[in-house]
KOLDREN-189182 format. One record per atom (N, C-alpha, C, O): z, y, x. Coordinates in steps of 0.2 Angstrom, whole numbers, padded with zeros to 4 digits, always signed. Example, Ala and Ser with C-alpha at 12.3 -4.5 7.8 and 13.67 -1.06 7.14 Angstrom:
BEGIN
+0039-0028+0066+0039-0022+0062+0039-0016+0066+0042-0017+0071+0035-0011+0064+0036-0005+0068+0039+0000+0064+0040+0006+0067
This chain:
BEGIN
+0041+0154+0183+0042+0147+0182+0045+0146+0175+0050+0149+0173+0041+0140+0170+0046+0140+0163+0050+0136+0163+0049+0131+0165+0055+0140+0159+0059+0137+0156+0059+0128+0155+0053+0126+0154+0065+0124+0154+0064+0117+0150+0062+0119+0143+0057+0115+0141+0066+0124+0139+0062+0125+0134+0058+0127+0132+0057+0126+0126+0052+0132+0137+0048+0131+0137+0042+0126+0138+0036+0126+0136+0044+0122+0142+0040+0117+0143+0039+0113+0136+0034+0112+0132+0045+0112+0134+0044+0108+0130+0041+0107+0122+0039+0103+0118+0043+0114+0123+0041+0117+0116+0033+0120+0116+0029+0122+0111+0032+0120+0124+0024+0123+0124+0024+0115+0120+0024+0114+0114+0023+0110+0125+0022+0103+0124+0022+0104+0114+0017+0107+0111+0026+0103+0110+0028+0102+0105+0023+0102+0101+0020+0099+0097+0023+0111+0103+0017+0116+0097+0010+0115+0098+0006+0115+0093+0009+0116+0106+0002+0117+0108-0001+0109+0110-0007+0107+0109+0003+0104+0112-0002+0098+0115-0002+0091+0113-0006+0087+0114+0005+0092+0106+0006+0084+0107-0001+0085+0101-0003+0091+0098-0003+0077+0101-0008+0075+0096-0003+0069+0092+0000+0065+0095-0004+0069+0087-0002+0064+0083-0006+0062+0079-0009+0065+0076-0005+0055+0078-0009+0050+0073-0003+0045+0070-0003+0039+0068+0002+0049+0071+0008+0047+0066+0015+0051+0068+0016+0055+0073+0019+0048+0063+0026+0055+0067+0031+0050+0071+0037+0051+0071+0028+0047+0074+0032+0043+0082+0035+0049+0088+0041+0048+0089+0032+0053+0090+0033+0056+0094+0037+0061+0092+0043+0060+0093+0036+0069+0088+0042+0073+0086+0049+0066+0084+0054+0067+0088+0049+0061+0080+0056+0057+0079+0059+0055+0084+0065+0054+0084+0056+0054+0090+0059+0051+0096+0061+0057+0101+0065+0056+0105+0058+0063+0100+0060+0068+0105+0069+0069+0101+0074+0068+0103+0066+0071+0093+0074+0073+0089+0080+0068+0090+0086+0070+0090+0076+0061+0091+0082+0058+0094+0085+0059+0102+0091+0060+0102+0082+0060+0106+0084+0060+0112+0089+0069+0111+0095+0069+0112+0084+0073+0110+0087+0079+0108+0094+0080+0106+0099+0084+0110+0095+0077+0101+0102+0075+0099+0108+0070+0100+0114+0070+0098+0104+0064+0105+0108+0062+0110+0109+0064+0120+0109+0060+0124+0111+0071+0119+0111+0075+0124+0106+0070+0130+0108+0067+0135+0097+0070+0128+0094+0067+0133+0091+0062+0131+0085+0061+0130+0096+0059+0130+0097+0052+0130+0098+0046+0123+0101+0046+0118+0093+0042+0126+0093+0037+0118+0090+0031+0120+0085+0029+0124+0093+0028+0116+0093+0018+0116+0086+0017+0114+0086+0020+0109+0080+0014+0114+0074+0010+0110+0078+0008+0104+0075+0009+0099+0084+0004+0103+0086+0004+0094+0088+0010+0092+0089+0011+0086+0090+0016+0096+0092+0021+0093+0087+0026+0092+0088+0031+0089+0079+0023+0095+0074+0028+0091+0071+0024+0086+0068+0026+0081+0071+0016+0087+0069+0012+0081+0072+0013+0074+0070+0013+0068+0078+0015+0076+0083+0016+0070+0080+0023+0066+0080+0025+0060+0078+0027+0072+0078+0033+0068+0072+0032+0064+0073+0034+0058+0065+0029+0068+0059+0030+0065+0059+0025+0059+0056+0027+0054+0063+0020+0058+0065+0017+0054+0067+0022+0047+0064+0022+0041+0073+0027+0048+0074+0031+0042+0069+0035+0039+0070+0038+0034+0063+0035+0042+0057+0039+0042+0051+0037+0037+0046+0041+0035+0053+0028+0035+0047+0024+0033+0048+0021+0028+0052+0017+0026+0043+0026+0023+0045+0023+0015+0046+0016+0012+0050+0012+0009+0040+0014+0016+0038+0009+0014+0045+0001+0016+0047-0004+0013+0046+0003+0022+0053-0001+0021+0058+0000+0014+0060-0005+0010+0058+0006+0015+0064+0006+0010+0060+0003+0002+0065+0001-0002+0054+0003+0000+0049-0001-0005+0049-0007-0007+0049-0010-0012+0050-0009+0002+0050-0017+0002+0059-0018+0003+0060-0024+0004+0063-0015+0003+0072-0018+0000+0072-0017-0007+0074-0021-0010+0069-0010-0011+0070-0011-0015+0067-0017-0021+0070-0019-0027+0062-0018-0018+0060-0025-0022+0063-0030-0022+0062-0034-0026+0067-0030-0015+0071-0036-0012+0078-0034-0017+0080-0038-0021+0080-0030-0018+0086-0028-0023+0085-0030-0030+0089-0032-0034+0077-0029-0032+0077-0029-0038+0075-0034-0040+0077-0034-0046+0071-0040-0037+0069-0048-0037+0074-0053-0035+0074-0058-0038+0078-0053-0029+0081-0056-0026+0087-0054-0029+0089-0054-0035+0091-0052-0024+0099-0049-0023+0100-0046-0031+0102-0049-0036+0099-0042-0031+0102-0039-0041+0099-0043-0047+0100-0043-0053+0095-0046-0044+0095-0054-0051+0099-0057-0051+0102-0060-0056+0100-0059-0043+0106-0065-0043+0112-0062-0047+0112-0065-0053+0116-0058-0045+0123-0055-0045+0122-0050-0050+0127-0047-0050+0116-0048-0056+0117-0047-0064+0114-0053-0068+0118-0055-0073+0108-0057-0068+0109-0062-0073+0112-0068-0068+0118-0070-0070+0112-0070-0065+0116-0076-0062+0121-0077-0063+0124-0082-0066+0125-0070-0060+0131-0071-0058+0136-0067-0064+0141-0069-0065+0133-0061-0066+0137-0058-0069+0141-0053-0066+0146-0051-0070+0142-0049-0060+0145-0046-0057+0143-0041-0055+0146-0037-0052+0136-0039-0058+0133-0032-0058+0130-0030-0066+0129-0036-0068+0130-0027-0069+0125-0024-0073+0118-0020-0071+0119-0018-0065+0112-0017-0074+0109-0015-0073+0105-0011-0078+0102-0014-0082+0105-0007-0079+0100+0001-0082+0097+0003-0080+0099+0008-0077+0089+0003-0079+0085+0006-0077+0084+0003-0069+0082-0003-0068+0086+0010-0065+0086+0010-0059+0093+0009-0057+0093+0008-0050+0098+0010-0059+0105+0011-0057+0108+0005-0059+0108+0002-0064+0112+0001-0052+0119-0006-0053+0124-0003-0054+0125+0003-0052+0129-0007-0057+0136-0005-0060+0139-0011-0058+0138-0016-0061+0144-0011-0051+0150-0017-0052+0153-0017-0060+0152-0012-0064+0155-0022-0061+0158-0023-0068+0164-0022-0065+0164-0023-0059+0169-0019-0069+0176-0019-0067+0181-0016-0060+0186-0016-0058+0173-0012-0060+0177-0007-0053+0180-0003-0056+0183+0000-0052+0181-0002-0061+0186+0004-0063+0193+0001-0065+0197+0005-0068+0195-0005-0064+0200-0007-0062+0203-0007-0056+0209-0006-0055+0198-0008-0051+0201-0009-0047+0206-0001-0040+0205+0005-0042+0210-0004-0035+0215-0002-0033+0209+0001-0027+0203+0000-0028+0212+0005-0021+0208+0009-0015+0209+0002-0010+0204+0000-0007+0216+0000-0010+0216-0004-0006+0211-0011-0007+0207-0014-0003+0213-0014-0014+0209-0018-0016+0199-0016-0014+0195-0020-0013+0199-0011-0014+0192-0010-0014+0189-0010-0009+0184-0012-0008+0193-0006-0002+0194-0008+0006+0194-0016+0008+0189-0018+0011+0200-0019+0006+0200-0028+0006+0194-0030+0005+0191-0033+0010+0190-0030+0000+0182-0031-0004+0178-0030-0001+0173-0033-0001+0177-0026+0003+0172-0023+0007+0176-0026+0013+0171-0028+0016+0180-0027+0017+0182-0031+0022+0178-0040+0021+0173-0042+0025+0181-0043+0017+0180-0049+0013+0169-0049+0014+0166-0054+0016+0168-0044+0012+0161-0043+0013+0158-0044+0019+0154-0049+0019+0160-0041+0024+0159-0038+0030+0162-0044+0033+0160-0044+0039+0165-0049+0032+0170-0056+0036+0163-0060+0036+0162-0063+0041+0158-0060+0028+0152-0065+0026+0148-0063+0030+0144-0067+0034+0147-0056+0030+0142-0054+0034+0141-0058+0042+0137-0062+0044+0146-0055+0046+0148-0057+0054+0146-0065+0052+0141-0068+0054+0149-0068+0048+0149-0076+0048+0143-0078+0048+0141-0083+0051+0137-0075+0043+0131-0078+0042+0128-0077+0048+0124-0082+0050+0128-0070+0052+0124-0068+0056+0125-0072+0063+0120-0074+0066+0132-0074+0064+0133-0080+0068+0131-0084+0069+0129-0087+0073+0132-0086+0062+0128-0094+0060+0122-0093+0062+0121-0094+0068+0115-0090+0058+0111-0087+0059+0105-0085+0065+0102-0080+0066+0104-0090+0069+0101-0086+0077+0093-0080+0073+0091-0075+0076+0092-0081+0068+0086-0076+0067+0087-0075+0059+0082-0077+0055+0091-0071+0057+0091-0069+0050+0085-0068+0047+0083-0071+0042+0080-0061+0051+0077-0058+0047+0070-0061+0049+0065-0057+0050+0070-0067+0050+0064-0070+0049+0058-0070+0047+0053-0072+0049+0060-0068+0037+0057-0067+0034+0054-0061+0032+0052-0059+0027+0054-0058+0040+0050-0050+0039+0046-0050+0047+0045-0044+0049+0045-0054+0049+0041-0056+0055+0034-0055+0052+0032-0056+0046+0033-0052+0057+0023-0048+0056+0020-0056+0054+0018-0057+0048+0020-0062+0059+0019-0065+0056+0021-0073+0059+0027-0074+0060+0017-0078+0059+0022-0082+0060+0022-0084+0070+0025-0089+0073+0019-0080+0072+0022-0081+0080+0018-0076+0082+0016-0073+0077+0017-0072+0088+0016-0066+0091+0009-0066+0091+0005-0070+0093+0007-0058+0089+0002-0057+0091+0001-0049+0093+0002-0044+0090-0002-0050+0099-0003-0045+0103-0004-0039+0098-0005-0040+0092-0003-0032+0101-0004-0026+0098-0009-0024+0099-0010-0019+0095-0013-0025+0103-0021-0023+0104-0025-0028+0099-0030-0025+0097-0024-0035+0096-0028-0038+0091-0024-0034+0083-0027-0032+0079-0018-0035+0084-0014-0032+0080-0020-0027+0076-0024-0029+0072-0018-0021+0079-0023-0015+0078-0030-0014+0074-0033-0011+0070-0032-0021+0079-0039-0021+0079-0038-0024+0071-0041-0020+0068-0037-0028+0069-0035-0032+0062-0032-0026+0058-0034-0027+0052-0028-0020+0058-0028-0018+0052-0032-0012+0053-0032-0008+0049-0036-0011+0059-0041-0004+0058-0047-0008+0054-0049-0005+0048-0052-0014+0055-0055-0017+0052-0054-0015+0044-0058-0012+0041-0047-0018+0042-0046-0017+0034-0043-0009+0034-0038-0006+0033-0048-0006+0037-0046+0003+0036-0038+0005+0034-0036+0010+0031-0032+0000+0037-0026+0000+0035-0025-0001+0028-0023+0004+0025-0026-0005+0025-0028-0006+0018-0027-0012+0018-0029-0016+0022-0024-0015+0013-0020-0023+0011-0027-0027+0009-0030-0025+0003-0030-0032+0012-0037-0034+0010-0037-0040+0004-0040-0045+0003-0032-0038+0000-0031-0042-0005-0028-0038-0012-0029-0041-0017-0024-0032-0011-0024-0028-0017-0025-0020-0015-0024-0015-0019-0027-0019-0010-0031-0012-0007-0025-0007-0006-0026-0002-0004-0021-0008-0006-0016-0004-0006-0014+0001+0001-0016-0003+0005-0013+0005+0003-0014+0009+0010-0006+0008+0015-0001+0007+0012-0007+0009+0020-0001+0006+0024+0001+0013+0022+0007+0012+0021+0000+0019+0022+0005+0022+0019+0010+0023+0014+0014+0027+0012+0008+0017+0010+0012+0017+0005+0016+0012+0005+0021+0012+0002+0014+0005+0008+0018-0002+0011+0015-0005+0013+0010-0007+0012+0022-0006+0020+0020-0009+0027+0015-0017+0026+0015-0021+0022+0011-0017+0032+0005-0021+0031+0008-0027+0037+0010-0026+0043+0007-0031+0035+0007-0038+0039+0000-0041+0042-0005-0041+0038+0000-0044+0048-0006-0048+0050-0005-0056+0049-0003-0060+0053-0008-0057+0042-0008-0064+0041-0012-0069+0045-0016-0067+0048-0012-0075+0045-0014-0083+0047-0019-0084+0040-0015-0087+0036-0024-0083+0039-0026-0087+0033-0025-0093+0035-0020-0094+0033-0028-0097+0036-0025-0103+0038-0018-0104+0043-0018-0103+0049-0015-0106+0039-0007-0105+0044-0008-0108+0050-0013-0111+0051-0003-0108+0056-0003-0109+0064-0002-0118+0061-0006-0123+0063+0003-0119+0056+0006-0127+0057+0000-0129+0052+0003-0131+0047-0005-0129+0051-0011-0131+0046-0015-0131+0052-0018-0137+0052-0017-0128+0058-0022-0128+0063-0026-0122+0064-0031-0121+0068-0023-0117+0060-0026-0111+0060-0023-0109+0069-0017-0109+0071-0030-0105+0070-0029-0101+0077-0029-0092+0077-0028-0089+0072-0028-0091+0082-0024-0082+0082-0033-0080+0083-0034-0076+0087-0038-0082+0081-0043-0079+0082-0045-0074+0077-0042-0074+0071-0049-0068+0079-0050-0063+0074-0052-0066+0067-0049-0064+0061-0057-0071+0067-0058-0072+0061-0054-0075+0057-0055-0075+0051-0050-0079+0061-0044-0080+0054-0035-0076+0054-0029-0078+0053-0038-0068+0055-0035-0066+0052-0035-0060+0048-0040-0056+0048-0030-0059+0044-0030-0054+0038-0025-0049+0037-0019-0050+0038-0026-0044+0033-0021-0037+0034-0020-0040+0027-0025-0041+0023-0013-0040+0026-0009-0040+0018-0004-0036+0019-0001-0037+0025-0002-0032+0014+0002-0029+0012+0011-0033+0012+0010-0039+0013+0015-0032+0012+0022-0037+0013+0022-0040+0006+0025-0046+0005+0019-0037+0000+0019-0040-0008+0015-0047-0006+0018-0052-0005+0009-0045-0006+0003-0051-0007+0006-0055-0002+0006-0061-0003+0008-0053+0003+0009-0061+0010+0013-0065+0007+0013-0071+0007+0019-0062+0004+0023-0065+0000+0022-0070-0006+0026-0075-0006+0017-0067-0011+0014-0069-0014+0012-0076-0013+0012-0081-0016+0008-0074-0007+0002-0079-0005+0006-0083-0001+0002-0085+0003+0011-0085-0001+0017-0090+0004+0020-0093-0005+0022-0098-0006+0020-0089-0007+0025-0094-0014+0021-0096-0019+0023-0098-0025+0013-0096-0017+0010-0096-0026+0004-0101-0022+0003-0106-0025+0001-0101-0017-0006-0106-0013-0004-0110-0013-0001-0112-0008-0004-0112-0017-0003-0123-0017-0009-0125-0013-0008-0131-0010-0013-0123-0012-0020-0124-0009-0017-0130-0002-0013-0127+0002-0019-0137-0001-0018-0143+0005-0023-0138+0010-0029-0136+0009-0020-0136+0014-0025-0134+0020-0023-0139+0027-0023-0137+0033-0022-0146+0026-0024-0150+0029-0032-0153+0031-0036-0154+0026-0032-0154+0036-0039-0156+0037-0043-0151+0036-0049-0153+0035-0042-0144+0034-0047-0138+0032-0049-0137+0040-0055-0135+0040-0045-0139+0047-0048-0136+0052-0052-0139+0054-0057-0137+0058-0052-0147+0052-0058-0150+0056-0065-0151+0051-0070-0153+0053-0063-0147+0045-0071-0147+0041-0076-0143+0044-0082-0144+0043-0073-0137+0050-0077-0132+0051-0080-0137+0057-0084-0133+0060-0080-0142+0058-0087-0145+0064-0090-0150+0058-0093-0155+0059-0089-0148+0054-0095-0153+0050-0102-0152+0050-0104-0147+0047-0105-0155+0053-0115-0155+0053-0119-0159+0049-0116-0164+0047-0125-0158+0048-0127-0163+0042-0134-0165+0046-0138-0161+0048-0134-0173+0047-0141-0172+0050-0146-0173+0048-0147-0178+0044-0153-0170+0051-0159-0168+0051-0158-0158+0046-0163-0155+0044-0152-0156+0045-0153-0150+0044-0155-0144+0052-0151-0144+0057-0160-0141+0051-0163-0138+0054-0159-0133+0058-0160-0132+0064-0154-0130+0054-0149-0125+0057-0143-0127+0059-0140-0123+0062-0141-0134+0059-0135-0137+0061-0139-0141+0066-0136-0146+0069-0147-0140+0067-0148-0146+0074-0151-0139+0079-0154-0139+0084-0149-0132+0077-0155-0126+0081-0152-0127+0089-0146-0127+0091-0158-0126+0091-0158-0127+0097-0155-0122+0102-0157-0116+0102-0149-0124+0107-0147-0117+0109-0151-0112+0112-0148-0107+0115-0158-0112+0113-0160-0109+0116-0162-0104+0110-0163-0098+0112-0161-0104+0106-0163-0099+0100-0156-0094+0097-0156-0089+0094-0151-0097+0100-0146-0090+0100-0144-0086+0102-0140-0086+0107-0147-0080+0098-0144-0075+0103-0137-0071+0104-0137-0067+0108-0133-0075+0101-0126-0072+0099-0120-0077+0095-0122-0080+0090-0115-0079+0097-0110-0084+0092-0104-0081+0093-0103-0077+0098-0099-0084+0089-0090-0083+0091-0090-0089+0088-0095-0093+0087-0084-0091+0087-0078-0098+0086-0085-0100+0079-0090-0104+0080-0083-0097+0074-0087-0099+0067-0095-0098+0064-0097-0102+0060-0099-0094+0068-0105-0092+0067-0109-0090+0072-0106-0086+0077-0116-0091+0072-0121-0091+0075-0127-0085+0073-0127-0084+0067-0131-0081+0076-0136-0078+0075-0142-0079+0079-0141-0083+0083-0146-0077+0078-0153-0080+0081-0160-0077+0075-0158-0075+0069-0166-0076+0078-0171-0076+0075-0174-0079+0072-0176-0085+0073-0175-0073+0064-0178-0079+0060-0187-0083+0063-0190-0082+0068-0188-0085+0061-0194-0090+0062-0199-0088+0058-0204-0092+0059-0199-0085+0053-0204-0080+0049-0203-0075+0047-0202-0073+0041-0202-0071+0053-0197-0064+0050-0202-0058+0045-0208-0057+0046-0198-0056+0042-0200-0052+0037-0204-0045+0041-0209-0042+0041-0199-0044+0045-0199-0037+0050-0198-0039+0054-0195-0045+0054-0201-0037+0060-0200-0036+0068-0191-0035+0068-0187-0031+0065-0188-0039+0073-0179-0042+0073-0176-0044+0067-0170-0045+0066-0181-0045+0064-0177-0050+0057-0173-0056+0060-0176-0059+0065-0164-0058+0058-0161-0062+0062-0158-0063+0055-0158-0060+0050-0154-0071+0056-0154-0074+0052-0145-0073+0056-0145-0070+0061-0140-0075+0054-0134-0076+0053-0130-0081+0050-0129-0080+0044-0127-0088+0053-0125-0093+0047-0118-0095+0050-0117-0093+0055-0115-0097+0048-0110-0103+0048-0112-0109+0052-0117-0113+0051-0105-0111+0060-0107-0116+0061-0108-0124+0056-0111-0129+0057-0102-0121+0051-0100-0128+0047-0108-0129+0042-0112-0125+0039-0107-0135+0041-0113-0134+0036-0112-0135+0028-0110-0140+0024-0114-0130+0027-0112-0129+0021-0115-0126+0016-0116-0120+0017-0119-0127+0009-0125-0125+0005-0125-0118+0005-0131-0116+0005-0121-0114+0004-0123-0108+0000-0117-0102+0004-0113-0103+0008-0118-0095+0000-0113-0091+0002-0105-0093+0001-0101-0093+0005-0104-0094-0007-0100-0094-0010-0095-0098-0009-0090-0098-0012-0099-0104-0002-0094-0109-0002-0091-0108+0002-0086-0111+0003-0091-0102+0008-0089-0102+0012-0080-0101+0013-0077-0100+0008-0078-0102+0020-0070-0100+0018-0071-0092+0020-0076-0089+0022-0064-0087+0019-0063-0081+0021-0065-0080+0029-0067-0075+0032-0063-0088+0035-0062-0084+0040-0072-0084+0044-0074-0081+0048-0075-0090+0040-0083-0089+0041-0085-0081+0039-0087-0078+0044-0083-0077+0031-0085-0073+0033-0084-0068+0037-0088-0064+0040-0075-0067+0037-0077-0064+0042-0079-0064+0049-0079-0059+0052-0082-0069+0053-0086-0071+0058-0091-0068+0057-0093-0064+0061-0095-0070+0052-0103-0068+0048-0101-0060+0051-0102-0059+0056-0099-0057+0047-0099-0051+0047-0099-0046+0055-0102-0041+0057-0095-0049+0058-0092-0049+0066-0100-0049+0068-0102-0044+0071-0104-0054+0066-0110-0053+0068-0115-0048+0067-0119-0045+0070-0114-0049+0061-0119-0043+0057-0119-0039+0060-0124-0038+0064-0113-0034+0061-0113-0029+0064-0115-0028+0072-0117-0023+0076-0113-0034+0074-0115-0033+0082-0123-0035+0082-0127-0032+0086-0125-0038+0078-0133-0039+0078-0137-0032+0076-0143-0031+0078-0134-0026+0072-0137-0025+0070-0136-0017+0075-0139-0012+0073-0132-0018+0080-0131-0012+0087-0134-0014+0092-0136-0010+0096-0136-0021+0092-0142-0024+0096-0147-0020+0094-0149-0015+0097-0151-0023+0089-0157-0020+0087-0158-0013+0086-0163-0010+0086-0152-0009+0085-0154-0002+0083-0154+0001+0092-0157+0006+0093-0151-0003+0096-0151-0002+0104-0156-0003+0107-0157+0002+0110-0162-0008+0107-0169-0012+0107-0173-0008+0104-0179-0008+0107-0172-0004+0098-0179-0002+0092-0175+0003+0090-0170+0003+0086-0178+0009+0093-0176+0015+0090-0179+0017+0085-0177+0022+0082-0186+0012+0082-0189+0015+0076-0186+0012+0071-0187+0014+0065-0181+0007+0073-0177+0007+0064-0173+0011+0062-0168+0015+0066-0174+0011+0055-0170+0018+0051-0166+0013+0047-0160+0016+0048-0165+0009+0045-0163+0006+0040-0162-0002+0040-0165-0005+0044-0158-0006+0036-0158-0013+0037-0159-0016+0028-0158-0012+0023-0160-0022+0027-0159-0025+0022-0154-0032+0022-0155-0037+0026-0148-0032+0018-0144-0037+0021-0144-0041+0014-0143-0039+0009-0144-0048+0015-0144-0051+0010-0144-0059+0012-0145-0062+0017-0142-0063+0006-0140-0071+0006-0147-0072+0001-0148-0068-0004-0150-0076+0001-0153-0083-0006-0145-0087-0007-0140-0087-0003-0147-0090-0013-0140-0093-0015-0141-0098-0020-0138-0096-0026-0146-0105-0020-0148-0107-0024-0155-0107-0025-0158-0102-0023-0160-0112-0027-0165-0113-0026-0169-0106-0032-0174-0102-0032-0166-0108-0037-0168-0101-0040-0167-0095-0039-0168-0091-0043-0165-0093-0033-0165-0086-0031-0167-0088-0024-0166-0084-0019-0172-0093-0024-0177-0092-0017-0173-0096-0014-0176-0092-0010-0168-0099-0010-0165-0104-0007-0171-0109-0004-0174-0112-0008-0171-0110+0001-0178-0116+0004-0173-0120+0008-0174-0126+0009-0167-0117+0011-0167-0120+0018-0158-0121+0014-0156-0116+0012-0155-0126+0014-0149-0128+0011-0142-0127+0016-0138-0131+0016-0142-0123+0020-0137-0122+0023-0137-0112+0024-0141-0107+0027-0131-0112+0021-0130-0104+0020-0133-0100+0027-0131-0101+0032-0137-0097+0024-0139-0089+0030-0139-0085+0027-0139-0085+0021-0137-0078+0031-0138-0072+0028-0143-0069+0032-0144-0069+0038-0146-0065+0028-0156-0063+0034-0150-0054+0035-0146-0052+0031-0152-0052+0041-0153-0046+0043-0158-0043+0045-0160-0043+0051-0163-0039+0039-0168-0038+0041-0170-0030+0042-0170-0026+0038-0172-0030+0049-0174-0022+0050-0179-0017+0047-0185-0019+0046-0177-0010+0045-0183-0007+0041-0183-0002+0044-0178+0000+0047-0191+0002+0045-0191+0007+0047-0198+0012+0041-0203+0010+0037-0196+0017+0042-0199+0022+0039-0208+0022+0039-0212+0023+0044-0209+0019+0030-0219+0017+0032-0217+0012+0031-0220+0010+0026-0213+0006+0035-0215-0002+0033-0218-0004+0028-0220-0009+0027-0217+0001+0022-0220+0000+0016-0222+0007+0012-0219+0013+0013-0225+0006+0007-0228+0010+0004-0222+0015+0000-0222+0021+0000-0218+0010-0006-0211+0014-0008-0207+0007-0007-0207+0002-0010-0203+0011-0003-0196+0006-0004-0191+0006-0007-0187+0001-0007-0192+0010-0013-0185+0012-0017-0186+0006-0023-0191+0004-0026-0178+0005-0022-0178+0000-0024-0174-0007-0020-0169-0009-0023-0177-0009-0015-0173-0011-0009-0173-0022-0013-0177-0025-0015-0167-0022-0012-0166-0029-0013-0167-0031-0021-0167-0037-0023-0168-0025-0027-0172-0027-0030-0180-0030-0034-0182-0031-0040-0182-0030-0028-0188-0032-0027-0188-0039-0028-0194-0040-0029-0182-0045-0028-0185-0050-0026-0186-0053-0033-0188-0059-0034-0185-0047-0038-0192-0050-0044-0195-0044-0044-0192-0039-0046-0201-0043-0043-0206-0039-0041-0208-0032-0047-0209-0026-0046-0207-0035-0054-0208-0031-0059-0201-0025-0060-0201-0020-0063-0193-0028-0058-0189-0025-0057-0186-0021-0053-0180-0019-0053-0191-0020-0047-0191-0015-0042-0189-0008-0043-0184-0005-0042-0194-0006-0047-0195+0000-0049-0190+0003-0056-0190+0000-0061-0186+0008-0056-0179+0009-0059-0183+0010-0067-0180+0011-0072
């Protein structure tokens, strides 16, 4: 029979699997609390573990808190990376004990006051499950979808493109992976009115063909967007993909249309490769105005399927749609 340590340590070396270091920092803690450990006393630990906190105080040190208390206030100096109290080389042990009491008295008093201090480090502005969680930063490859930056280098937040008190909903497509800089950013610099922005998205135009499509021709929708076949398709499952809201072109779109659009692309296009094993290949594209072939005045994007032969030479692909600059 083995040992506990060997159990454990089989476990350690040969079985755990890791896709982060959660599991060795919480055994080290229990380990070292003979057993035994509190959920804040392994949060605490996996906490000392996370650069990226420590990235985002420092900025909070370096923008906030040590701007106030060296140009504001004058009670810090600054060099480089290093603060300097002014005048601690005056001071006494006990005096500097007292100061740090005096500290510590502001402390307890705010946090009293205070029912939620750190508010402004909430993922985001009310709960969202950790299984959409997930799903929302594996989408943006753990990567800030607004300066690309990687969650290994700073902690990623699940934003509200449209905020909750604007009308925005906890649906996939309105939401987005920002790094803790940019959400910040984007809460102190988007003057943008997003009132009445939720109710644009039932806007229909009538006698438009794709804002009157009959539902018998869809074959897939979420909250924001529809697909369905085109009506002269290029290829055998050529599918069109639009925006419910009616609206001219790609460009006009908000972020969480496209991400819906996309949502579908991709599902339409595990459809058809599920249905038609002879496609190899797809063509994905918008018209966007009448000079680049635009006929039908409400944004679609065609997904059109390609298989090997449908033509003579393909190379080249999307530029073809001027015919003489096909060819490289």
């Amino acid at each position: 029979m083995k040992s506990s340590f060997e159990v454990i340590s089989d476990f350690i070396s040969k079985k755990m699997r890791m896709s982060h270091i959660y599991q060795p920092v919480m055994l080290i803690e229990l380990l070292r609390g003979n057993g035994i450990a509190t959920v804040n006393q392994i949060a605490q630990s996996l906490l000392s573990y996370d650069a990226s906190q420590v990235e985002y105080y420092e900025h909070i040190t370096k923008n906030m808190v040590g701007k106030v208390l060296t140009k504001n206030r004058g009670i810090t100096t600054r060099e480089g990376s290093e603060y300097t109290l002014n005048r601690f080389d005056s001071l006494s042990q006990s005096e500097i004990e007292e100061l740090i009491e005096l500290c510590e008295s502001k402390i307890d008093a705010y946090l009293e006051k205070r029912s939620d201090p750190w508010s402004h480090r909430k993922k985001s502005s009310g709960y969202i499950p950790g299984t959409l969680r997930y799903k929302i930063l594996s989408r943006a490859k753990f990567r800030c979808e607004l300066c690309g930056i990687s969650a290994e280098k700073k902690s990623l937040e699940v934003d509200h493109i449209i905020p909750r008190n604007k009308g925005g909903l906890d649906d996939e497509s309105n939401l987005q992976s920002l790094c803790y800089s940019c959400n910040a950013m984007k809460r102190d610099r988007d003057d943008t009115d997003f009132r009445g922005m939720a109710d644009t998205y039932s806007k229909r135009e009538k006698g438009c063909v794709f804002c009157e499509l009959p539902k018998n021709r869809v074959i897939e929708e979420n909250e924001l967007a529809i697909a369905f076949e085109d009506n002269y398709p290029v290829t055998s499952g050529h599918t069109l993909v639009i925006p419910k809201r009616h609206i001219d072109e790609y460009f006009g779109l908000y972020q969480p249309e496209r991400n819906a659009i996309q949502k579908l692309l991709e599902s339409s296009r595990e459809r058809i490769l599920g249905n038609d094993k002879s496609v190899t290949g797809f063509n994905i594209g918008n018209n966007s105005g009448e000079s680049a072939g635009q006929t039908i005045f409400h944004c679609h994007t065609h997904l059109i399927p390609r298989r090997d032969g449908d033509c003579v030479d393909p190379k080249g692909g999307v530029r073809g749609v001027i015919a003489n600059k096909q060819k490289y």
